[in-house]
N, C-alpha and C positions, 0 to 999 in steps of 0.2 A: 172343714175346708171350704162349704159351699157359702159360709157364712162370707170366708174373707174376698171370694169371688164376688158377693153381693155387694160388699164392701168398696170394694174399687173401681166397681162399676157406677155406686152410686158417687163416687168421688171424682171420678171420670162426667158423670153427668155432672155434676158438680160445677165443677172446670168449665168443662164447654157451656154451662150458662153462663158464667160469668163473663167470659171470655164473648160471648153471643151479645150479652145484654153489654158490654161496657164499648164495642164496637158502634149497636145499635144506638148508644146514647153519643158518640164521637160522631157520629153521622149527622143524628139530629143536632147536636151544638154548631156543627160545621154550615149545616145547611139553614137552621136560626139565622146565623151571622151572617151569613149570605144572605136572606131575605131582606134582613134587618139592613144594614149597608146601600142594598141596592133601593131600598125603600126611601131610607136618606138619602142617597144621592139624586133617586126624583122629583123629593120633595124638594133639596136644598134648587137644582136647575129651573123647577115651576116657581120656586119663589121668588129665584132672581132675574129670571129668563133668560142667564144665561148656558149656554151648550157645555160651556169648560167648567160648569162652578165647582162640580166634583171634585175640580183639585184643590177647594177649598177646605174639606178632609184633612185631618193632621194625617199625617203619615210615618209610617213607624220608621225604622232602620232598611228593609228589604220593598220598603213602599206599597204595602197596604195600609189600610187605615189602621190606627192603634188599638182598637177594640178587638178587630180579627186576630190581629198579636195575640193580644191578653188572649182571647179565647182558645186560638191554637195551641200556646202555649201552657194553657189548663188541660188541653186535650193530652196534649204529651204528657202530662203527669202523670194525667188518669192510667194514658196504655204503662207507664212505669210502676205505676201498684200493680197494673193488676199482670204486671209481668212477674213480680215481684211476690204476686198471692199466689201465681200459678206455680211457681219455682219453689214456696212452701209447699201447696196441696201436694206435689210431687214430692218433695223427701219426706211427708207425712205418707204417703202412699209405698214409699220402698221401705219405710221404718214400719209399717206395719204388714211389712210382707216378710218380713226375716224375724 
């Protein structure tokens, strides 16, 4: 019995890494993109000197630039796996408790 307690526990850690590390890495892409953007929009304003070039930037549907799209939109898949792994881990966890 202490074994399946060990069990769940480590499967419970399990989860919350994943779940820790796939947030941590949605942060980092978000905050990337943001560098990244903002970087291009100083460089694109220095090279033309002008104040507005920024909306030189193609822009997506919701008007940010199309990169940030693409990448938000990889972020959201990412949290859909691993919504998706956790929803697994879980009924391997009830299926190994009955």
């Amino acid at each position: 019995m202490a074994n399946r307690d060990g069990g769940s526990g480590s499967l419970g850690t399990l989860l919350a890494g994943a779940v820790l590390g796939a947030a941590g890495l949605a942060w980092w892409m978000l905050s990337e993109s943001e560098r990244r953007r903002q970087r291009k929009l100083e460089l694109t304003r220095y090279s033309s000197g002008d104040a507005d070039a920024g909306e030189a930037l193609e822009a997506g549907d919701d008007g940010h630039p199309r990169r940030e799209q693409d990448l938000q939109d990889k972020v959201h898949q990412l949290n859909q796996a691993i919504e998706d792994v956790r929803r697994q881990l879980e009924g391997l966890s009830t299926q190994g408790q009955n």
